[in-house]
C-alpha positions as CSV (number, residue, x, y, z in Angstrom):
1,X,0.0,0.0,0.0
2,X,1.4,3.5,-1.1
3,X,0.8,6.3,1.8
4,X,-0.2,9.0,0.3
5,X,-1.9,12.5,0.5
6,X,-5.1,13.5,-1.3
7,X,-5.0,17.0,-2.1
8,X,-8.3,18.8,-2.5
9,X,-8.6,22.8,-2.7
10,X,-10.7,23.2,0.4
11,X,-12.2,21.6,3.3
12,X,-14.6,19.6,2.5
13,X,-13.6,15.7,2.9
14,X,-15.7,14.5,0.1
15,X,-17.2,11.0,1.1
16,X,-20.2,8.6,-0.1
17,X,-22.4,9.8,2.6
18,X,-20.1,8.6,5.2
19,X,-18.1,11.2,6.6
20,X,-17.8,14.9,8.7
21,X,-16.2,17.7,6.3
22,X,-13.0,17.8,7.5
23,X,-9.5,19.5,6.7
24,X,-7.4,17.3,3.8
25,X,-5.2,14.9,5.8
26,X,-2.5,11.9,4.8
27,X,-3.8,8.3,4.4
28,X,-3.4,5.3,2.5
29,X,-4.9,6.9,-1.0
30,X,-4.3,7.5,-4.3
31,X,-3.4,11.3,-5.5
32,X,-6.3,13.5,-6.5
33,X,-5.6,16.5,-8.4
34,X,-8.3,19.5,-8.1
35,X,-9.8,21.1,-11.5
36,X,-8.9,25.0,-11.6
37,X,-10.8,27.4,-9.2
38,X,-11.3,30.0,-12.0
39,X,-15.1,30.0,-11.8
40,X,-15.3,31.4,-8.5
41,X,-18.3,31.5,-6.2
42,X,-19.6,34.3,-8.3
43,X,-20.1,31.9,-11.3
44,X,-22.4,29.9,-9.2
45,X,-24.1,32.9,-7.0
46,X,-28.1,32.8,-6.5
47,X,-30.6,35.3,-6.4
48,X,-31.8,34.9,-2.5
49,X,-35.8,34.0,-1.4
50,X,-37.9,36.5,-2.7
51,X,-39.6,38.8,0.1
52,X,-42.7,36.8,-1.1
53,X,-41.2,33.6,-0.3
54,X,-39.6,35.1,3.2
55,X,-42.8,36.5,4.2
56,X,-45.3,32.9,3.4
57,X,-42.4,30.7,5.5
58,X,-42.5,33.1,8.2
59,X,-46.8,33.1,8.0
60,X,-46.9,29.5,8.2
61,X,-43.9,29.2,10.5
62,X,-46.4,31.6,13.0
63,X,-50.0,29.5,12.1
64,X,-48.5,26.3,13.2
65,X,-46.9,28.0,16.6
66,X,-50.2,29.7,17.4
67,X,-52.9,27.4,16.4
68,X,-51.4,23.5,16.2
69,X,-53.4,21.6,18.7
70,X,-50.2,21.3,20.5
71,X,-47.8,23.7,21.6
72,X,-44.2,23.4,19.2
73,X,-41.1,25.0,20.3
74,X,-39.4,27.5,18.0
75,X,-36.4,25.3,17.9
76,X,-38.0,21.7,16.9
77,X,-40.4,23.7,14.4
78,X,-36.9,24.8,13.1
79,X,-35.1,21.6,12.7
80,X,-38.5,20.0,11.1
81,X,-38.0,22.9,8.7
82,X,-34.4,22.5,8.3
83,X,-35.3,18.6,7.7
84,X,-37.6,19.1,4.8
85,X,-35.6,21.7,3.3
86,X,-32.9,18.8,2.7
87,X,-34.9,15.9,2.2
88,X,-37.1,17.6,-0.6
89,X,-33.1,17.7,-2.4
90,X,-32.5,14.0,-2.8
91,X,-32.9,10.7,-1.6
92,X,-29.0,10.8,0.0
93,X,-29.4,14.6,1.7
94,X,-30.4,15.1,4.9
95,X,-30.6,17.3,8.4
96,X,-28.2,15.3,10.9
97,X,-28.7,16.1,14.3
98,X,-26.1,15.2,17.1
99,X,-27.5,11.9,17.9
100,X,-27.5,11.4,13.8
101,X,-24.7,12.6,13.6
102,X,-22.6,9.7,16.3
103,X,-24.9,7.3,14.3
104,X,-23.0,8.3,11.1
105,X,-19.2,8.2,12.7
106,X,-20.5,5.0,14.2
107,X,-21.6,3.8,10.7
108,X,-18.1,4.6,9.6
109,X,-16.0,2.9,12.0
110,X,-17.6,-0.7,11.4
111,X,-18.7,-0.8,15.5
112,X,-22.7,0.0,16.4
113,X,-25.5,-1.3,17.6
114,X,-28.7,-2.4,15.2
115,X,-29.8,-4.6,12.6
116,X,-26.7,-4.4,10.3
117,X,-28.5,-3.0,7.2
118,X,-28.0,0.1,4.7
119,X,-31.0,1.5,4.0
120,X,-31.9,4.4,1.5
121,X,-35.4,6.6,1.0
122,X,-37.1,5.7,-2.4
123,X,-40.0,7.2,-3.4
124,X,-41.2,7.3,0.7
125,X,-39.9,3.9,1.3
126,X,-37.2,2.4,2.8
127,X,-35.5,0.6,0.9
128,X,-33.1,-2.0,2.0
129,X,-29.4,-1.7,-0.4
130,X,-27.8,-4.4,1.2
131,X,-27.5,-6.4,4.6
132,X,-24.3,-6.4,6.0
133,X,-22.0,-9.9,5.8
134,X,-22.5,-11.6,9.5
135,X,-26.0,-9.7,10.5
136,X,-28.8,-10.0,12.0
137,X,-30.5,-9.0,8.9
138,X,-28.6,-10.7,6.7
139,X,-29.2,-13.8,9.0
140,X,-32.7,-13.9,9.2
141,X,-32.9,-13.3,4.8
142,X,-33.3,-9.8,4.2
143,X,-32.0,-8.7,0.7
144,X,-30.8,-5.7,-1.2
145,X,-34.2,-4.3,-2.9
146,X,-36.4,-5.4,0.1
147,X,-38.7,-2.6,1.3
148,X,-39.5,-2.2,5.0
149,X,-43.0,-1.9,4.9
150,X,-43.6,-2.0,8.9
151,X,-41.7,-1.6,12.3
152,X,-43.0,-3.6,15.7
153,X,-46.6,-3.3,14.0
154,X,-46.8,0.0,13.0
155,X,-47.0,1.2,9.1
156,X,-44.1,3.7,7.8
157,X,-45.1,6.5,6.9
158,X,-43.6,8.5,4.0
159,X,-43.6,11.8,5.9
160,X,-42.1,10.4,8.8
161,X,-39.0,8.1,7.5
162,X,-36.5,9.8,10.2
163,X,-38.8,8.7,12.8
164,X,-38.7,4.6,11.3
165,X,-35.1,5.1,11.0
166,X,-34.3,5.9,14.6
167,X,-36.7,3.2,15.2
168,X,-34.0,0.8,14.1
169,X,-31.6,1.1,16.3
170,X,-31.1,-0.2,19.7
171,X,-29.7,-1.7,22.4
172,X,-28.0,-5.1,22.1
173,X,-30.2,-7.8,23.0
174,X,-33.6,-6.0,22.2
175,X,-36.4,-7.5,19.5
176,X,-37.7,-5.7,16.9
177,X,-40.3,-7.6,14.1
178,X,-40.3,-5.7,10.5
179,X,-42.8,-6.2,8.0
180,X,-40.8,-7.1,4.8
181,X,-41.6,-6.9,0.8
182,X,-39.2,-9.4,-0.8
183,X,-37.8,-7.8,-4.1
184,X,-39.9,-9.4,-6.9
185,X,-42.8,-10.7,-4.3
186,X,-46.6,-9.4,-4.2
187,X,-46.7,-10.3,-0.1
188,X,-45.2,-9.1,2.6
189,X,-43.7,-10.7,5.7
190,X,-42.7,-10.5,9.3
191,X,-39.3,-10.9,9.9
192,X,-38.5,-10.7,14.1
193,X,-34.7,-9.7,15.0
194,X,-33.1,-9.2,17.9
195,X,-30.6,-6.2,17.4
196,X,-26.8,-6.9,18.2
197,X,-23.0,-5.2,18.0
198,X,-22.3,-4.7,15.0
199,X,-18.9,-5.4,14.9
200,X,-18.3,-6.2,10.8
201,X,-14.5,-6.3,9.5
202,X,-14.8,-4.8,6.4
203,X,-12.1,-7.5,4.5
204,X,-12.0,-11.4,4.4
205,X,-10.1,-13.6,2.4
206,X,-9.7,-17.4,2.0
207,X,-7.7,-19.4,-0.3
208,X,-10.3,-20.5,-2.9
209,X,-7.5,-23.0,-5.1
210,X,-3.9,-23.4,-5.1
211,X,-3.1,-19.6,-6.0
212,X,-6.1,-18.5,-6.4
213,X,-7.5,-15.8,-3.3
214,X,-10.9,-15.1,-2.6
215,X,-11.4,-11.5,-1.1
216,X,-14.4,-10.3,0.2
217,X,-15.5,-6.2,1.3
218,X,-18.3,-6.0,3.3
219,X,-17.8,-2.7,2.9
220,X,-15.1,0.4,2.8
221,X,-14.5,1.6,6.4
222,X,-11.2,3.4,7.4
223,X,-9.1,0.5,7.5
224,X,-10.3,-1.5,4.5
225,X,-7.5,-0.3,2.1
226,X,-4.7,-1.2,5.0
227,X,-6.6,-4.9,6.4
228,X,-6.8,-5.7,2.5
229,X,-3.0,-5.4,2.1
230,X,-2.7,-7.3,5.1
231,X,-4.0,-10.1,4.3
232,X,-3.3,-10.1,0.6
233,X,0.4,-10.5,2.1
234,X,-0.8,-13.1,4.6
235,X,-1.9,-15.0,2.1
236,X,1.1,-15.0,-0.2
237,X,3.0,-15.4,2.9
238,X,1.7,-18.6,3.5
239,X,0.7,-19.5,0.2
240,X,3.1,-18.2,-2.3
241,X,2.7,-15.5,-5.3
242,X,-1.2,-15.4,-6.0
243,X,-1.8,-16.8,-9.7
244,X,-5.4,-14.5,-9.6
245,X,-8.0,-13.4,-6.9
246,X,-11.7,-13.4,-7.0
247,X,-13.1,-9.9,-5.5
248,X,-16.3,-10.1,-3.8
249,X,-18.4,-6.3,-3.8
250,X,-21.7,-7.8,-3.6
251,X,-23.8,-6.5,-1.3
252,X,-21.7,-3.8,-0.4
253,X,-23.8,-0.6,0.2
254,X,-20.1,1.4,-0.1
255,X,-18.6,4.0,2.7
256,X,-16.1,6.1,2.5
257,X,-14.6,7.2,-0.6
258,X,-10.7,7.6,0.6
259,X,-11.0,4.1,0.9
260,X,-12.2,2.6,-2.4
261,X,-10.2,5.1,-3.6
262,X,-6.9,3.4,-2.1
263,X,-8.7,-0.3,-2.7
264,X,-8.9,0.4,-6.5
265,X,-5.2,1.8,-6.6
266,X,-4.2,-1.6,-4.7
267,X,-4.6,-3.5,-7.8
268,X,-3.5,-0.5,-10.6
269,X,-0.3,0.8,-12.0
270,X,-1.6,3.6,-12.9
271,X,-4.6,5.8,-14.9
272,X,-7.2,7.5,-13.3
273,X,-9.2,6.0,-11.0
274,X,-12.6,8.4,-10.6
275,X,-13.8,11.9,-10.7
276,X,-16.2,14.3,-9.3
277,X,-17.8,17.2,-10.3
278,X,-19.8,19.5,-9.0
279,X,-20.8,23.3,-8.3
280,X,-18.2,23.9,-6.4
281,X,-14.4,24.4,-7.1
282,X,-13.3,21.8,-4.9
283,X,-16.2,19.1,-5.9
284,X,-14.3,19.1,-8.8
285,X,-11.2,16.6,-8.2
286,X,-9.8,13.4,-10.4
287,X,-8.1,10.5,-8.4
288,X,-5.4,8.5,-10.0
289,X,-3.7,5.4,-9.1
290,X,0.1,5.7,-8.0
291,X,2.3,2.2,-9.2
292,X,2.0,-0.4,-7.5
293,X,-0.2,-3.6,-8.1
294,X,-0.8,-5.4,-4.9
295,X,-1.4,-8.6,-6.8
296,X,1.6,-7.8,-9.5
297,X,-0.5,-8.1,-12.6
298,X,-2.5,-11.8,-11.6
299,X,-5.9,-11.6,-13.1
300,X,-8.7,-10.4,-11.1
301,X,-12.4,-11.3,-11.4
302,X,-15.3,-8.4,-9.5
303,X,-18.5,-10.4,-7.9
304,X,-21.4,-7.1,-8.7
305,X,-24.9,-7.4,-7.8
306,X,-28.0,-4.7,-7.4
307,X,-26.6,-4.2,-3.9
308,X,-22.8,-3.1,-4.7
309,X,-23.4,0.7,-4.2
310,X,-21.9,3.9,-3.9
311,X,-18.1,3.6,-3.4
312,X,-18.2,0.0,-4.2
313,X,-19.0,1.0,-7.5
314,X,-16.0,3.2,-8.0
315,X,-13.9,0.3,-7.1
316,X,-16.1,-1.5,-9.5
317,X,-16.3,1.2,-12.3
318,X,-12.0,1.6,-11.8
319,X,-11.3,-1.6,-12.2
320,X,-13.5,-2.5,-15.5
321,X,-12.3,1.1,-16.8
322,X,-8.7,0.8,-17.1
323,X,-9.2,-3.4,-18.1
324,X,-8.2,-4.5,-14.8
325,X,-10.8,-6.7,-14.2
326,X,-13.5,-9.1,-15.4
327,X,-16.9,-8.0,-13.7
328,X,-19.0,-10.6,-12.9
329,X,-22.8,-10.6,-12.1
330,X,-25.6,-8.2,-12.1
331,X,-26.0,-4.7,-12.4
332,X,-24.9,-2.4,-9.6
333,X,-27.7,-0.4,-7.4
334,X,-26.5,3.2,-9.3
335,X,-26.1,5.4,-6.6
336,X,-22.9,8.3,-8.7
337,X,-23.4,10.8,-6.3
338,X,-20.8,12.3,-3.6
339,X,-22.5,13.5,-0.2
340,X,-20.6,16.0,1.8
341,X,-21.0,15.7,6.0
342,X,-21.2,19.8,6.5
343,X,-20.6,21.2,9.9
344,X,-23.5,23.6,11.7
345,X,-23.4,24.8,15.4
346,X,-24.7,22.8,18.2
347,X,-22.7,19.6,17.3
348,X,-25.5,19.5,13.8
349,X,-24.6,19.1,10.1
350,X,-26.1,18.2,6.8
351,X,-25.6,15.7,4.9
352,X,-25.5,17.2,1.4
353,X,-24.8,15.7,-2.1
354,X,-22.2,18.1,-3.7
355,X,-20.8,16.0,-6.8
356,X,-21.9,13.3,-9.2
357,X,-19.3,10.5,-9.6
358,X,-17.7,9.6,-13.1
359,X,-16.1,6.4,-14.0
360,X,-12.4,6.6,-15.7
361,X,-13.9,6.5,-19.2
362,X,-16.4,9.9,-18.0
363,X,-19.4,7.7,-17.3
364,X,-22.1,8.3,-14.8
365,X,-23.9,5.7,-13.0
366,X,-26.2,7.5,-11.1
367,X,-29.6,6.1,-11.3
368,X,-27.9,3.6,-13.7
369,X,-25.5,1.1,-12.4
370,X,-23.0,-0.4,-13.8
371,X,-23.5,-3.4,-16.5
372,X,-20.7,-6.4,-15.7
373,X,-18.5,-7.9,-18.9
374,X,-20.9,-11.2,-17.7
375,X,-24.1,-11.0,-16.5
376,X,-24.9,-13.8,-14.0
377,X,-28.9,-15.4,-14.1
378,X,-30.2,-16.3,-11.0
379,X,-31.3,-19.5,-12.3
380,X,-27.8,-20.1,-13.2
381,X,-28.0,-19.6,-17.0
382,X,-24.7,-17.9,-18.3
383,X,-25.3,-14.5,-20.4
384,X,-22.2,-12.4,-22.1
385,X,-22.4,-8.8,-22.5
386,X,-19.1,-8.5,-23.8
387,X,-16.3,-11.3,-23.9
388,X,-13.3,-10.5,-22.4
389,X,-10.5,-10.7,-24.7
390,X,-8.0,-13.2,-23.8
391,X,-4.4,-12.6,-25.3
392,X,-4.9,-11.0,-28.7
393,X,-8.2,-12.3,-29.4
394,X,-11.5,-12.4,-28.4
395,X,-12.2,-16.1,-26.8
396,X,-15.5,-17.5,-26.3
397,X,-15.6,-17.2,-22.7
398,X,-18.3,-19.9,-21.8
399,X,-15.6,-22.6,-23.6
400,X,-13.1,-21.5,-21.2
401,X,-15.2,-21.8,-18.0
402,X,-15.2,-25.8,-18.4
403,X,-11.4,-25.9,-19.1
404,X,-9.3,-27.7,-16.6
405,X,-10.5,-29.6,-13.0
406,X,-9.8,-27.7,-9.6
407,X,-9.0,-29.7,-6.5
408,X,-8.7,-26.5,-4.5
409,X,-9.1,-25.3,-0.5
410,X,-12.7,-24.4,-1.0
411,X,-13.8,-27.8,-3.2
412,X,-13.9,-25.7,-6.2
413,X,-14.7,-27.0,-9.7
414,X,-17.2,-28.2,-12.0
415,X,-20.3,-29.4,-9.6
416,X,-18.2,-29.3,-6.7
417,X,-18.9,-28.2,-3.4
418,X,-18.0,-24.6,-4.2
419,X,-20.9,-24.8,-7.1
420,X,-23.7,-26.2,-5.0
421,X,-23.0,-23.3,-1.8
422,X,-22.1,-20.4,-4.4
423,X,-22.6,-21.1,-7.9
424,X,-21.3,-17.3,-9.0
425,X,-18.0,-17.2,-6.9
426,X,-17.9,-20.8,-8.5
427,X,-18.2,-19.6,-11.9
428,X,-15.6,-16.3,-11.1
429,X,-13.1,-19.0,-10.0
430,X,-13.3,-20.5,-13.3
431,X,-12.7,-17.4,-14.9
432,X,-10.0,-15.9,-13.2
433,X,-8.5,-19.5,-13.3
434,X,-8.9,-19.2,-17.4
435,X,-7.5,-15.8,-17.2
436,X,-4.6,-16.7,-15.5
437,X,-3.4,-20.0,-17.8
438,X,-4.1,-17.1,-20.7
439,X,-2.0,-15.0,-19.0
440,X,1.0,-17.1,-18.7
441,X,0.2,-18.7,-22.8
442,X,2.5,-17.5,-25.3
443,X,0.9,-13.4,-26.9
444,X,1.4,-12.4,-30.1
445,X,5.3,-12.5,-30.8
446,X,5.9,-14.9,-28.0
447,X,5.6,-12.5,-25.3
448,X,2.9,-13.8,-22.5
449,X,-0.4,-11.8,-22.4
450,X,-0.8,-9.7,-19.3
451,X,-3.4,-9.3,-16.9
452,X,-5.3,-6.3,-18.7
453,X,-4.8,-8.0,-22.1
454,X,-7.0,-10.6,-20.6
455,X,-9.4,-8.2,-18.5
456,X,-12.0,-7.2,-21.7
């Protein structure tokens, strides 16, 4: 891992809804470079309210003090204000107070008490983006797409989402029953949990075959980009120089950006690795990847499904970009946008979406997701959206997935143990496997095809 400083223009910490504005510090990261400052805040200046609109807000803001049935203080009718204002904005804004605002560093840090589920607000639903690995939730079946339709009995209201949100959390040790809608299903169920620490490690890895890793994040947390280097080395430690790896993003609702940032520039020479733009001067920043390749080149197959989010998708979008990877699965949830944790008094911020998101090749996703080189059925029919090239031709990929037997650590191999528990990572092995005996086959003029060669 390279340690090195991201450079923005001002302030603001940009993260995927997952951190406090903060001044720009060193970390594991790649270098970002900020666009030019010459369209200063003048360029973007508004005309302010209208005395019309001044005068109605401050009308109704007097009505409901002097004739709701019960009395409302100044400062909660405030904050309700200062709530809609936000959430009218997007799904990703919102008004944090200071209990909010602990939930969010809390969120961040891997370590809190609830369920163990990302949730987003869709069209006055909450709707569920992905259970975390080793949860409650994910335990007791909830998926990415679910809807929470109930809490302990009680319908959720569209106008009162905070309010069911808060309701989620809890001590450790207490029960809570939602009322779920199944992605695809016409009837809901109860599903009963008993909240819990949440105490997630955002990396794991396993030896799937003889040189071949499987690494799985859960999410990107503070120390992802450090605990991924750690036990990639671990790994080749005990096992020797990895011959390809199987990344796992699905189901991760993202985190903070810094972090996928450093992920993706684990496993690149070089190239950019994504941008952000938005209205302000220092929204406006392009990461790149510093040399060095964590896995020196070995081929690397990406596990995507409707839950990969956020800054799982800039990982994802990075990787398939500069022909890194092979991406495997479905496609992502879609969530391009950059939220900004901005600092008011009284220990309060907002949560506010200050950039959209573009993969290297100037792509957004937002609302659109991100389309893997091989989409993955779930009835375990094989579809190609684009075969990845495989030294300096394009190979039929299905033919290479049968190629060869594996008698690995994890009981890979055609309709082998691996197959019947996880038919997809099954299939990526395969793949990667393929990529890898490419990789090391005689290229055009005798020279052996690399790792990108074999990526699209």
């Amino acid at each position: 891992m390279r340690t090195l400083v991201i450079t923005l223009a001002g302030a603001l910490a940009l993260a995927a809804g997952t951190a406090r504005a903060a001044p720009p510090a060193a970390g594991p990261a790649a270098t970002a470079s900020s666009a030019p400052a010459a369209a200063a805040s003048a360029a973007h200046a508004q005309e302010g309210p209208s005395l019309k609109d001044i005068a109605t807000f401050t009308r109704a803001f007097e009505m409901i003090r002097q004739a709701y049935v019960e009395p409302v203080s100044d400062h909660a009718l405030m904050q309700s204000a200062l709530r809609g204002m936000v959430a009218g904005l997007d799904p990703h804004s919102e008004f944090l107070d200071a209990r909010q605002l602990d939930h969010l560093d809390e969120d961040t840090s891997g370590q809190y008490a609830g369920l163990g589920i990302e949730v987003a607000e869709v069209d006055g639903t909450l709707r569920i983006v992905a259970p975390i690995d080793g949860s409650p939730a994910q335990k007791a079946g909830i998926r990415a797409g679910d809807t929470i339709l109930g809490i302990d009995g009680k319908a959720v209201q569209p106008d009162a989402l905070n309010a069911a949100l808060d309701a989620l959390r809890g001590a450790p040790g207490t029960r809570i029953t939602l009322t779920i809608l199944h992605a695809g299903a016409s009837t809901p169920v109860d599903v009963p949990l008993v909240r819990a620490d949440i105490r997630v490690p955002s990396v794991r890895s396993r030896m799937l075959a003889p040189g071949f890793a499987y690494l799985r994040i859960s999410q990107f947390q503070a120390d992802t980009a450090a605990s991924l280097q750690q036990q990639i080395d671990a790994l080749q430690r005990k096992d020797g120089p990895l011959k390809g790896a199987v990344l796992d993003l699905r189901s991760n609702p993202g985190g903070l950006v810094n972090a996928a940032v450093a992920v993706a520039d684990d496993f690149l020479d070089g190239g950019v690795i994504v941008s952000t733009r938005g209205r302000l001067p220092d929204a406006d920043t392009v990461f790149r990847a510093t040399p060095g390749d964590l896995l020196h080149g070995a081929p690397l197959v990406v596990l995507i499904d409707e839950g990969t989010a956020s800054a799982a998708e800039i990982v994802a979008g990075a990787l398939k970009d500069n022909h890194r990877a092979v991406l495997m699965g479905r496609r992502s949830f879609g969530k391009g946008s950059v939220q900004s944790v901005l600092p008011l008094p009284d220990d309060e911020a907002i949560k506010l979406t200050t950039a959209r998101y573009y993969t290297p090749d100037g792509d957004s996703i937002q609302a659109r997701g991100i389309t893997p080189d091989i989409e993955l059925a779930r009835d375990l029919d094989v579809s190609i959206s684009k075969a990845p090239q495989l030294s300096s031709r394009e190979a039929d990929l299905p033919g290479h997935l049968g190629a060869g037997t594996t008698d690995g650590a994890d009981g890979g191999g055609g309709g082998g143990r691996l197959a019947a528990r996880d038919w997809w990572l099954d299939q990526a092995l395969h793949v990667v496997q393929a990529l890898s005996a490419a990789r090391h086959a005689p290229g055009v003029g005798g020279a052996p095809a690399t790792a990108v060669d074999a990526a699209r």
